[in-house]
C-alpha positions as CSV (number, residue, x, y, z in Angstrom):
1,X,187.0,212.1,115.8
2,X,188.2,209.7,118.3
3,X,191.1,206.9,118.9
4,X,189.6,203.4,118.5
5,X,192.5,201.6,118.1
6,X,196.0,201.7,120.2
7,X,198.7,199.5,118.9
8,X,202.5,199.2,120.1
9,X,205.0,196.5,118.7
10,X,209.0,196.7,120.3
11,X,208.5,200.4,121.6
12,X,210.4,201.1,124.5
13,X,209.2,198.3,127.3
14,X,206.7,196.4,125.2
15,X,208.3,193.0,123.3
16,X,206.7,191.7,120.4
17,X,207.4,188.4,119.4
18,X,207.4,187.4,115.3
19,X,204.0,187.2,114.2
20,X,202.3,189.1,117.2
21,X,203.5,192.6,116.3
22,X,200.0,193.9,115.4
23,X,198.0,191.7,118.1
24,X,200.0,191.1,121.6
25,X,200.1,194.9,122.8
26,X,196.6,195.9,121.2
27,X,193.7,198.4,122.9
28,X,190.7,198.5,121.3
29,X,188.2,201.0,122.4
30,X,185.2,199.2,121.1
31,X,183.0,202.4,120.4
32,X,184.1,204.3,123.8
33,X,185.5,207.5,124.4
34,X,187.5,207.2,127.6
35,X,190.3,205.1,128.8
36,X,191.5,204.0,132.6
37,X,194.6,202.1,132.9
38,X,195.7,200.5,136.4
39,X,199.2,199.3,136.1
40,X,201.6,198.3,138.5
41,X,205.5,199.9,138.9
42,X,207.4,199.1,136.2
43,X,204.7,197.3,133.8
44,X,205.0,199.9,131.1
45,X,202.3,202.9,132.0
46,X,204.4,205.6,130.9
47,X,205.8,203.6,127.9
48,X,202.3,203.5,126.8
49,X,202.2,207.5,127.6
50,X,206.0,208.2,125.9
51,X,204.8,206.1,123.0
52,X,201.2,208.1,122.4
53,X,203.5,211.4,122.8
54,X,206.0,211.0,120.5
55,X,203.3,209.8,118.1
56,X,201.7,213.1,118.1
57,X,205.2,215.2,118.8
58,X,207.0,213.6,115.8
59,X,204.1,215.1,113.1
60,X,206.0,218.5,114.0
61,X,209.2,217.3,115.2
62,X,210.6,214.4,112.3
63,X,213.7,213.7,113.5
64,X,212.5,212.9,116.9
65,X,213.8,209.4,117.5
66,X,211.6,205.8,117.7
67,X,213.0,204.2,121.0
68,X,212.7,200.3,120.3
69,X,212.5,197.8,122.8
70,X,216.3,196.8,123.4
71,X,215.3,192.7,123.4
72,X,214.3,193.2,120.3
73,X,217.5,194.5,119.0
74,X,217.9,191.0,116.8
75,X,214.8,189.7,116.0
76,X,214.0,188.8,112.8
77,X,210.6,191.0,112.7
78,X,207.8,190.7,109.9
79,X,206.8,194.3,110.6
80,X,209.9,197.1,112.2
81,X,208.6,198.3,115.5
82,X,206.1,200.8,115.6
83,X,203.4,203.0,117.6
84,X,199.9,203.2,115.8
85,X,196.6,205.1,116.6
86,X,193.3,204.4,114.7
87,X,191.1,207.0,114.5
88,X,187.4,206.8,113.8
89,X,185.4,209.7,112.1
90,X,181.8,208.8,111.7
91,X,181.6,205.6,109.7
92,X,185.2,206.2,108.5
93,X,188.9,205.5,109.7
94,X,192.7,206.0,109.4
95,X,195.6,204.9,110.7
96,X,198.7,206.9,111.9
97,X,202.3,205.3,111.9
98,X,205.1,206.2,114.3
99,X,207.9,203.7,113.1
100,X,211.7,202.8,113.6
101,X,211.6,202.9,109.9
102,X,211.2,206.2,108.6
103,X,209.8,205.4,105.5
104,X,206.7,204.3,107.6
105,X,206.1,207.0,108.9
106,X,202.5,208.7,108.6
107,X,201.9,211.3,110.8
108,X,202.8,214.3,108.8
109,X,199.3,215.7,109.0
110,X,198.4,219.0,110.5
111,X,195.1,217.8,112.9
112,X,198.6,215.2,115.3
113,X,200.7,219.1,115.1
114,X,197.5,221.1,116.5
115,X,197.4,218.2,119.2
116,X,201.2,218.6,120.1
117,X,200.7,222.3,120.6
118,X,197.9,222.1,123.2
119,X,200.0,220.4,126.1
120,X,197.9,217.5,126.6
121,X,200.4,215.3,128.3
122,X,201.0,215.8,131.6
123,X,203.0,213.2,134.3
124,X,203.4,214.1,137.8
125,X,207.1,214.6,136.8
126,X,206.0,217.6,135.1
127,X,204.0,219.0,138.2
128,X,206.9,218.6,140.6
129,X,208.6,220.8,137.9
130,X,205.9,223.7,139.6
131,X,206.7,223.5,143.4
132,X,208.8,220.5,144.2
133,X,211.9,222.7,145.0
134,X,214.3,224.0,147.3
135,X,214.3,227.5,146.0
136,X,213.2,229.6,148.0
137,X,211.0,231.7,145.6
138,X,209.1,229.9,142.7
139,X,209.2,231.6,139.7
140,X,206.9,230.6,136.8
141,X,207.7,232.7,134.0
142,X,210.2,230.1,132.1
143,X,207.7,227.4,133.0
144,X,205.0,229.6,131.6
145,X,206.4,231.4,128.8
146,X,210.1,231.7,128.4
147,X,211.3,228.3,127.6
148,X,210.9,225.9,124.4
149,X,208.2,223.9,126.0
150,X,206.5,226.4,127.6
151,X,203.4,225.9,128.9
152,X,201.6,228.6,126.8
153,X,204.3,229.5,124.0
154,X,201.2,228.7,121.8
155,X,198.9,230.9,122.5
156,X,198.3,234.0,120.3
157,X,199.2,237.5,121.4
158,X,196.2,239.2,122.8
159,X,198.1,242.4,123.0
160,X,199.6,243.7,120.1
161,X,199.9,247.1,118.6
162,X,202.2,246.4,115.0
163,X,201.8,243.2,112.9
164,X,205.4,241.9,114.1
165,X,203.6,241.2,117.6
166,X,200.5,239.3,116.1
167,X,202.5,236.2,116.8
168,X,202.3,233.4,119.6
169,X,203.5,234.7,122.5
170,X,206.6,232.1,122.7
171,X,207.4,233.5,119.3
172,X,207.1,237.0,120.5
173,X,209.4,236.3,124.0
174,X,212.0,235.3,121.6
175,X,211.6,238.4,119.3
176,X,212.1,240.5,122.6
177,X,215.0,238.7,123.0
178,X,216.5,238.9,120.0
179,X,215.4,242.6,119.2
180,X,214.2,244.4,122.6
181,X,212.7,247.7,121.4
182,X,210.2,249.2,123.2
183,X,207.4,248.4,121.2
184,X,207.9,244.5,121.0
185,X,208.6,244.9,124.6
186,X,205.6,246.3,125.9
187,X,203.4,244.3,123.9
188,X,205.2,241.1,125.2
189,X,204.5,242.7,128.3
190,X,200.5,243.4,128.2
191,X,199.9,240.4,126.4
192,X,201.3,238.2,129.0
193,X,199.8,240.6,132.0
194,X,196.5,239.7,129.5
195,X,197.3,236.0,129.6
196,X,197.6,235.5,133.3
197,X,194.4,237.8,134.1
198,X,192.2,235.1,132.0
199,X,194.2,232.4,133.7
200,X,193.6,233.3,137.5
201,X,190.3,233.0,136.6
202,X,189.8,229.1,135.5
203,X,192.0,228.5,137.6
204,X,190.5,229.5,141.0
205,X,187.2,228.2,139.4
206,X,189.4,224.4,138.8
207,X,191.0,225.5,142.4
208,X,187.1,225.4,144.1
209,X,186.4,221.6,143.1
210,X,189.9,220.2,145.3
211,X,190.0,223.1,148.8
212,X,188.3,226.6,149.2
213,X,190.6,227.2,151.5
214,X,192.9,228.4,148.8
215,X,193.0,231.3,146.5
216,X,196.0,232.2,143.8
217,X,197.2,235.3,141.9
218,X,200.2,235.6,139.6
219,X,202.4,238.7,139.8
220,X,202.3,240.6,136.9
221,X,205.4,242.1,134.4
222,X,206.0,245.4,134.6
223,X,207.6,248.0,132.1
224,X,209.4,249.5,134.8
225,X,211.0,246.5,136.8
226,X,211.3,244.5,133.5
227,X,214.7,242.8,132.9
228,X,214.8,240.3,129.8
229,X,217.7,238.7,131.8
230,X,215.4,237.6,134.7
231,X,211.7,238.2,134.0
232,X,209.7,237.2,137.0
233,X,206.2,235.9,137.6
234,X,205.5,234.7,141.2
235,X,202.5,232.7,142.2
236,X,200.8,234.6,145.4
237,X,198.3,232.0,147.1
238,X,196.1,232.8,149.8
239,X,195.0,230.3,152.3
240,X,191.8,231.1,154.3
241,X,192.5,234.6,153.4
242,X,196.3,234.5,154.6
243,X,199.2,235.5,151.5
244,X,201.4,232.7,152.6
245,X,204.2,235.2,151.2
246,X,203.7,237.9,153.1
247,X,205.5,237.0,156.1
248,X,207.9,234.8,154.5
249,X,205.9,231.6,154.7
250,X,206.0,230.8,150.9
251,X,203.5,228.5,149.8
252,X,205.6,225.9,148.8
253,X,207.4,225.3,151.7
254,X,203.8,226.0,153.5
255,X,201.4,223.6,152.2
256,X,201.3,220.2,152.3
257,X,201.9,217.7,149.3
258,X,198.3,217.3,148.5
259,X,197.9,221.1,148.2
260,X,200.4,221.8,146.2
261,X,199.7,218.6,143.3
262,X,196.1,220.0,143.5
263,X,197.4,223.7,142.7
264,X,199.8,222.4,140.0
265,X,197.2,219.8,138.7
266,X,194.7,223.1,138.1
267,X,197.7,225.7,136.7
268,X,198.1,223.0,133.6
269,X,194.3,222.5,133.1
270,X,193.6,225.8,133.5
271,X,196.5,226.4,130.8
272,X,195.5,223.5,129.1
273,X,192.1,225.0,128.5
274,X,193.2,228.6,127.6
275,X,195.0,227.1,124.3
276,X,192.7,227.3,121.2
277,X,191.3,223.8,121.0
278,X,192.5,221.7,118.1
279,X,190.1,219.3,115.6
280,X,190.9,216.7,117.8
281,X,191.2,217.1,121.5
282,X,193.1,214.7,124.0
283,X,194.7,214.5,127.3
284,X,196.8,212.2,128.6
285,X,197.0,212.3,132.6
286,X,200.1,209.8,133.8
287,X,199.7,208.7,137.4
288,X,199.1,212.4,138.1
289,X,196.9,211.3,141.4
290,X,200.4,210.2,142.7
291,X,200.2,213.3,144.8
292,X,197.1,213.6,145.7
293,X,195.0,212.1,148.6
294,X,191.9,210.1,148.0
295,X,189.6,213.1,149.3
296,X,191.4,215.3,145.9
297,X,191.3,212.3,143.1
298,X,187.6,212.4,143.3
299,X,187.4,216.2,142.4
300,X,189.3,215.7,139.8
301,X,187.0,213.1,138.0
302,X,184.6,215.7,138.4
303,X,186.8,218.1,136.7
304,X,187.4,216.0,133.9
305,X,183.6,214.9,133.5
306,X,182.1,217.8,134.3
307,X,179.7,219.0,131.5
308,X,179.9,222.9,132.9
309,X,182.6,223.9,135.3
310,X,181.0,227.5,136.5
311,X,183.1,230.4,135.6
312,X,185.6,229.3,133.0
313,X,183.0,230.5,129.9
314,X,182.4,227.5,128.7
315,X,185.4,225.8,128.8
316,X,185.4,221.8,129.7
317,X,187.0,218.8,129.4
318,X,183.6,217.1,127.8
319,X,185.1,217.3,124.3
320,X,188.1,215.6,125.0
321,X,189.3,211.9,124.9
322,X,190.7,211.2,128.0
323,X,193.2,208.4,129.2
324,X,194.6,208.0,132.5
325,X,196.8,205.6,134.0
326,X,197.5,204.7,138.0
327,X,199.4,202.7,139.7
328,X,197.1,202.7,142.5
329,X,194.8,199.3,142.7
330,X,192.7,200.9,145.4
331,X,191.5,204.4,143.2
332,X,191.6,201.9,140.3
333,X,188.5,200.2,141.5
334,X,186.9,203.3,143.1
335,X,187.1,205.2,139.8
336,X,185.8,202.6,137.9
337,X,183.0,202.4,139.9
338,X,182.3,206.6,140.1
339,X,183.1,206.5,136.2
340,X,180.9,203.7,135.3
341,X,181.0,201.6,131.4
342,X,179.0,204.2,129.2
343,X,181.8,206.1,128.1
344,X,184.8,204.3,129.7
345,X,187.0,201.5,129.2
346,X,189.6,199.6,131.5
347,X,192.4,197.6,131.0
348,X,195.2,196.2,133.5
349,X,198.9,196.3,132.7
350,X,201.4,193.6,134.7
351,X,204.9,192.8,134.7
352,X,205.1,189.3,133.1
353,X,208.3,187.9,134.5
354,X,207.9,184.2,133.0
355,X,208.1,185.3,129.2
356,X,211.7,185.3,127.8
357,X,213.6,185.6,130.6
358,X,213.0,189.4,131.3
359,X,210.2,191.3,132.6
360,X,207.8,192.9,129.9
361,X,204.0,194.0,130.0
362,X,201.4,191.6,130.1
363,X,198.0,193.5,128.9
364,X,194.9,192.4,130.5
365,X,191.2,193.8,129.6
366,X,189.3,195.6,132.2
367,X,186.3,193.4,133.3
368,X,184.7,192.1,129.8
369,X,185.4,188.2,130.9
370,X,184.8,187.3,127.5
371,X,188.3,189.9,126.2
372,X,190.0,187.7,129.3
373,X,189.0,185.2,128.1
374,X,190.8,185.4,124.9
375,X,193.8,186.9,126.3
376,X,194.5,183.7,128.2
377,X,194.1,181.6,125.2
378,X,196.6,184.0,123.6
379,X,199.4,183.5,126.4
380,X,199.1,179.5,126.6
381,X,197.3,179.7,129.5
382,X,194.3,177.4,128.8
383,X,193.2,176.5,132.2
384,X,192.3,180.2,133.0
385,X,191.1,180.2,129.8
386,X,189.3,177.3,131.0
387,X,187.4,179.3,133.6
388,X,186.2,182.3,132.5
389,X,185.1,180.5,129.0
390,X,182.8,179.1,132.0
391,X,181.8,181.9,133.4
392,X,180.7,183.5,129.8
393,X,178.6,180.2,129.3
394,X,176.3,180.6,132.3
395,X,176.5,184.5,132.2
396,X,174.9,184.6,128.6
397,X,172.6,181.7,129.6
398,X,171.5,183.0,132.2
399,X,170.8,186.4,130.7
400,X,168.6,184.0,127.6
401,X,166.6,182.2,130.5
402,X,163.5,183.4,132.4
403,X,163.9,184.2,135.9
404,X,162.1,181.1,136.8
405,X,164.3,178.8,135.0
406,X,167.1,179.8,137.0
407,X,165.6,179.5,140.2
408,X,164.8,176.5,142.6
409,X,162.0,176.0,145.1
410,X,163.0,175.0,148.3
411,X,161.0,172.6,150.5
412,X,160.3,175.5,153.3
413,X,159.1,177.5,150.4
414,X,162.1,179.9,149.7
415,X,163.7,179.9,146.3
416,X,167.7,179.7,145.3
417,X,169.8,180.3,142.2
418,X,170.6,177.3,140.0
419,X,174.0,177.1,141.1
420,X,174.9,173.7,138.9
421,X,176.1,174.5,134.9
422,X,174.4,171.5,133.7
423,X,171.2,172.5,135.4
424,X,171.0,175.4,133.4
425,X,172.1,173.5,130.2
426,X,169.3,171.0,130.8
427,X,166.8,174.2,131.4
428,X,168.0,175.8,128.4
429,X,168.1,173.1,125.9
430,X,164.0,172.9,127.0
431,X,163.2,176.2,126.7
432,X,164.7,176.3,123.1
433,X,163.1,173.2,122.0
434,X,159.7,175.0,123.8
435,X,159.8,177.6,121.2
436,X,160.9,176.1,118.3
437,X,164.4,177.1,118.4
438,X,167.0,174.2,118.1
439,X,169.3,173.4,120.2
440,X,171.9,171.4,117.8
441,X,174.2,174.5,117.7
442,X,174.7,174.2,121.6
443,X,174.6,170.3,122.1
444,X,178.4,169.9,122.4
445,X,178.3,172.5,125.1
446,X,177.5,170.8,128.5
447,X,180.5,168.1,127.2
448,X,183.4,170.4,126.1
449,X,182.6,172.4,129.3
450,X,182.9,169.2,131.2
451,X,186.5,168.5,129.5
452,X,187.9,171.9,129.6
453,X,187.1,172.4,133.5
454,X,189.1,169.6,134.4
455,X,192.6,170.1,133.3
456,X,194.2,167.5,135.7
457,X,192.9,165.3,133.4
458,X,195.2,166.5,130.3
459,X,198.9,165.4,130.9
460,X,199.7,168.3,128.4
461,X,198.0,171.5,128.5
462,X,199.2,173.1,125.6
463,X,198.4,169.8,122.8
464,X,196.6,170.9,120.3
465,X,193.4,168.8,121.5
466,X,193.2,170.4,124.4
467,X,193.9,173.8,122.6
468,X,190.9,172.6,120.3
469,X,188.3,171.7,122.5
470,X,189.0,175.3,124.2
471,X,188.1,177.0,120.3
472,X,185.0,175.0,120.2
473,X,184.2,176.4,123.1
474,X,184.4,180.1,121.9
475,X,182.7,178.5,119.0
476,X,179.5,177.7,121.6
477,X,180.1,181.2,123.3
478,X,179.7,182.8,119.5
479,X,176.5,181.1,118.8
480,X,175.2,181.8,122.5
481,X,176.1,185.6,122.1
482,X,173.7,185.3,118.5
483,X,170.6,184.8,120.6
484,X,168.4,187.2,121.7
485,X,165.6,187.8,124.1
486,X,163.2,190.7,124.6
487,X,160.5,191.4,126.5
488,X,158.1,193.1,124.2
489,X,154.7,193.5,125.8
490,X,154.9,192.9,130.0
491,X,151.9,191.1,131.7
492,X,149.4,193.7,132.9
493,X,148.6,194.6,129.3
494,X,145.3,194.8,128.1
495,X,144.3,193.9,124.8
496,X,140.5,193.5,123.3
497,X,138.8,191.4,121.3
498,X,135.6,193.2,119.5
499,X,133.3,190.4,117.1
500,X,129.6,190.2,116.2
501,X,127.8,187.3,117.3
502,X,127.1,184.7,114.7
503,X,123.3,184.5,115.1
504,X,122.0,188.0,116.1
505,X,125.2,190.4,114.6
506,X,125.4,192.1,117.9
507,X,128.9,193.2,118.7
508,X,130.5,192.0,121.9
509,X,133.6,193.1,123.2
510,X,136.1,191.2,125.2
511,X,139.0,192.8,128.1
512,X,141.6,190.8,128.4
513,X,145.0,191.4,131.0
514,X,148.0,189.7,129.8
515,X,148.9,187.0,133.0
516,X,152.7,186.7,131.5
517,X,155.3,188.8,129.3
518,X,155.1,188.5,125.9
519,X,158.7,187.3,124.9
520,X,160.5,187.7,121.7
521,X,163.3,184.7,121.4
522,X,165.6,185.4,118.2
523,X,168.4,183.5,117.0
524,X,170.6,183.7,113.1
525,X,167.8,185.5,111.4
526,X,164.8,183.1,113.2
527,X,162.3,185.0,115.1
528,X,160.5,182.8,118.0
529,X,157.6,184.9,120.6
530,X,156.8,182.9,123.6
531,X,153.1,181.3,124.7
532,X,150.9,184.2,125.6
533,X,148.9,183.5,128.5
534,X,145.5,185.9,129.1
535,X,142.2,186.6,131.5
536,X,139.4,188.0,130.9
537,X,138.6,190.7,132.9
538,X,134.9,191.7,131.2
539,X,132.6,191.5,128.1
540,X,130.1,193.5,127.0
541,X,127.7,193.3,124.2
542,X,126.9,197.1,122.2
543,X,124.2,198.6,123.8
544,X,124.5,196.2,127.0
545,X,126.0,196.1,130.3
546,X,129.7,195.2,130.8
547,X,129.7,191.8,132.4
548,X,132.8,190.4,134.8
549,X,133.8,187.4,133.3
550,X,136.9,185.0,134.6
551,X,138.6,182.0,132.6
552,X,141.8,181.9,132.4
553,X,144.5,180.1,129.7
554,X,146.5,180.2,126.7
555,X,145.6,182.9,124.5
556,X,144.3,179.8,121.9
557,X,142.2,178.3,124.8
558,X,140.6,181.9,125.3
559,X,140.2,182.7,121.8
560,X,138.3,179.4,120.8
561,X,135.9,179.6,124.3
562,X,134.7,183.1,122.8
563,X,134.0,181.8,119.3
564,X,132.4,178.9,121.1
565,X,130.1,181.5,122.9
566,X,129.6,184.1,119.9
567,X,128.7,181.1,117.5
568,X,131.4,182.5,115.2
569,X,134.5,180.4,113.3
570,X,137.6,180.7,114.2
571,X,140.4,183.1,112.1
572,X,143.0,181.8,110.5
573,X,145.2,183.8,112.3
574,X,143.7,184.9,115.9
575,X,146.4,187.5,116.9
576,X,144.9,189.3,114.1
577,X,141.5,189.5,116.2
578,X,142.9,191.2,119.3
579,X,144.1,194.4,119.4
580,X,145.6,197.0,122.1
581,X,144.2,200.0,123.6
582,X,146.0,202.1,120.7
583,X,143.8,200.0,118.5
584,X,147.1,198.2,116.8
585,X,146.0,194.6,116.1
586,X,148.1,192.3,118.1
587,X,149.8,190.8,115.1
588,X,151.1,194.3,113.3
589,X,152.2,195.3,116.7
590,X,154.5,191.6,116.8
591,X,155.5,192.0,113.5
592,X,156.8,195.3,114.3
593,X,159.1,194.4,116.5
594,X,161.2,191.7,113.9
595,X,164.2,193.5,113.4
């Protein structure tokens, strides 16, 4: 089960016009798992993060309120403003509603409440909550336990000794509360001494990926010192060996910024992990690199990716559906790079101060030029629309030609890239029309390209022939993306031709090498293979010596040369002659490969 599908009309910074509620503010996921957003200040990051969060927090919580983008106060809407997640499981998919209407509403279902109990969204607000204060102590017990979003107020008890302390341990801390006697006491007690024993444990095993320098306990409850007033759990780090606290150098005066967002960073994973996981497993991460340095993002990918992190039983991230967001353009483009496409998708969020007169989000893909593309068309703005329309065209054109259509030969015998579009149009239209293949669905291509790339020549930009001449051209880029080309066997190949001579029935056989790839071209159902060009390496009659032989040519040319020597007709279909080492006949092994 994962999100394919993230959609946001009038929530809290993002401004849906009528008619673009369910298509302006749109992320589509297109079959990946993970999700990096760059965004700058103030584009609408953490509305996106609010707005997943109150998705999932309102299945348990129904009177917590939709916050609706205040422009859109008095618009006359077709749809009310609304959050909605699509989820895909196997070949099937639902959609979950988080709406200013409450009669739209669908997220009463129990797999969004298991999700708002495991603490999956985390902001770097909520690790200053950990160290970032003045105080001279730091005392984790509310942040852990005591208060009504407690870290781990969801986990079960491990320590119970009556069925009234089989309960959740945030449960249980108010039971204590409400009824201290010694029994629910001192199983509140040992099951939270329980808790934080597991805990130290993925977490100095998260701790090891950002500085080995440092080392944490937490301070346990005790019967004897307990007061339900003022229960107290300190956090004792050691660095290089060194309790910061000992000598009154508490750790978070101590360490440096980095230090201490890498410490809190691993207390909520660790936490994070310690929860029972839920059907579905998310987390959302909101600009938590803020704190750290660029030598402590990168272990944190690694956390996050790793498929074993050594010590914690088990326990990963590799089950989750991850989404970050950062602010930072820099790490943007170095964690693309470590994170790579197979799993991951990026996306760009701006402030767009020319729409409306007020600033709102303006959604950009990652780097699919062709989603850009579109976007531009979207927002009016048809000359950059223009250029990356352009860009697709030679991209996919280049990807359908063979490397020595798209190269030049130089008089001093070095080669260059075909650097001119209508070059490679040319080329292209030949090599269809070479096998077959027509070009009339293209033929308007090299002209509409020629219009659209020279926008000085349009006095308005935005009239609908203009606007229509840029369609056709996604028209083109729709047929282009149709065709296909695969190389199906490479040159090198041998394949064998075994016939008895005409006259005196002795069989000969023929070792060929394949001089060129064998090419499969495909295009709306119509299956193409390119010339195949062979040599003869040797032939060899049964019982006789293997003889060198050398002619080269079109696999037609070679094929009637040894009917011409064997005194034999020719086939009505050759290919069906010559087969491979694995003995498949050349033609089965072709026909195999039409999809």
């Amino acid at each position: 089960m994962l999100i394919s599908k993230i959609t946001l009309n009038n929530y809290r910074a993002f401004h849906n016009e009528k008619g673009s509620e369910a298509t302006k503010y749109k992320i589509e996921f297109g079959g990946k798992k993970n999700l990096l957003i760059y965004g700058e200040n103030g584009s609408g990051k953490s509305s996106l993060y609010k707005g997943l969060k109150d998705l999932f927090y309102s299945s348990s919580d129904p009177s917590r309120a939709f916050v609706r983008n205040i422009f859109s106060q008095n618009l006359e809407l077709e749809e009310e403003p609304f959050i909605e997640i699509s989820f895909t499981r196997g070949e099937d998919s639902d959609n979950f509603r988080f709406s200013a209407d409450p009669n739209l509403i669908s997220t009463d279902q129990d797999f969004l409440r298991a999700v708002s109990r495991t603490r999956s969204f985390i902001t770097y607000r909520d690790l200053m909550r950990i160290h970032f204060t003045e105080a001279p102590e730091i005392n984790l017990f509310d942040f852990l336990f005591g208060s009504d979003n407690a870290l781990l107020a969801e986990l079960p008890n491990p320590s119970s000794s009556q069925p009234e302390t089989r309960v959740k341990i945030g449960l249980l801390w108010q039971l204590v509360v409400s009824n201290p006697d010694n029994t629910n006491t001192r199983d509140f007690i040992n099951g939270v001494n329980q808790v934080l024993s597991d805990l130290e444990v993925s977490l100095n095993c998260l701790l090891k990926y950002f500085d080995s320098s440092l080392a944490v306990s937490f301070g346990r409850l005790s019967e004897g010192e307990f007061e339900i007033a003022h229960p107290r759990i300190p956090l004792i780090v050691n660095f290089y060996g060194k309790e910061l606290d000992a000598n009154n150098e508490h750790y978070h005066h101590f360490l440096n910024e980095a230090r201490l967002s890498a410490l809190a960073t691993c207390i909520f994973l660790a936490a994070h992990l310690s929860i029972p996981p839920a059907e579905y497993q998310v987390l959302f991460l909101d600009d938590i690199f803020t704190g750290l340095d660029t030598s402590n993002r990168m272990p944190l990918l690694d956390i996050l990716t790793s498929p074993e992190i050594e010590g914690t039983n088990g326990d990963t991230f590799s089950n989750h559906q991850i989404i970050l967001t950062t602010y930072d353009r820099y790490w943007y483009e170095l964690a693309k790079n470590h994170l790579g496409t197979s799993s991951w998708i990026y996306r760009e969020i701006y402030i767009d101060r020319h729409s409306n007169n007020f600033d709102q989000p303006a959604l950009l893909p990652g780097e699919d030029i062709y989603e850009r593309a579109g976007y531009y068309f979207r927002m009016k703005q048809y000359p950059a629309c223009a250029n990356y329309q352009r860009r697709i065209c030679e991209n996919l054109i280049k990807q359908f030609l063979p490397d020595h259509k798209k190269y030049d030969a130089l008089p001093n015998g070095d080669i260059k890239p075909v650097d001119k579009l209508a070059t490679l149009i040319d080329r292209f239209e030949a090599y269809l029309t070479e096998y077959g293949l027509s070009f009339k669905p293209f033929s308007k291509l090299g002209n509409c390209l020629r219009v659209v790339m020279n926008p000085l020549s349009h006095d308005d930009l935005e009239s609908p022939t203009y606007r229509r001449e840029l369609e056709l051209v996604f028209e083109i880029i729709e047929d282009l993306r149709k065709l296909k080309r695969k190389i199906v066997l490479k040159s090198g190949k041998k394949v064998h031709l075994k016939k008895a001579h005409g006259e005196t029935g002795v069989v000969r056989e023929y070792i060929c090498e394949l001089k060129s790839n064998i090419v499969k071209l495909e295009y709306e159902g119509i299956t193409k293979f390119s010339s195949i060009d062979v040599l003869p390496l040797s032939q060899q009659d049964e019982g006789g010596q293997k003889k060198a032989i050398s002619f080269e040519g079109t696999i037609e040319q070679v094929y009637g040369k040894m009917c011409h020597s064997l005194r034999i007709d020719h086939t009505a279909n050759l290919l069906e002659d010559f087969t491979l080492p694995d003995g498949t006949r050349l033609n089965e092994f072709l026909n195999s490969t039409i999809s």
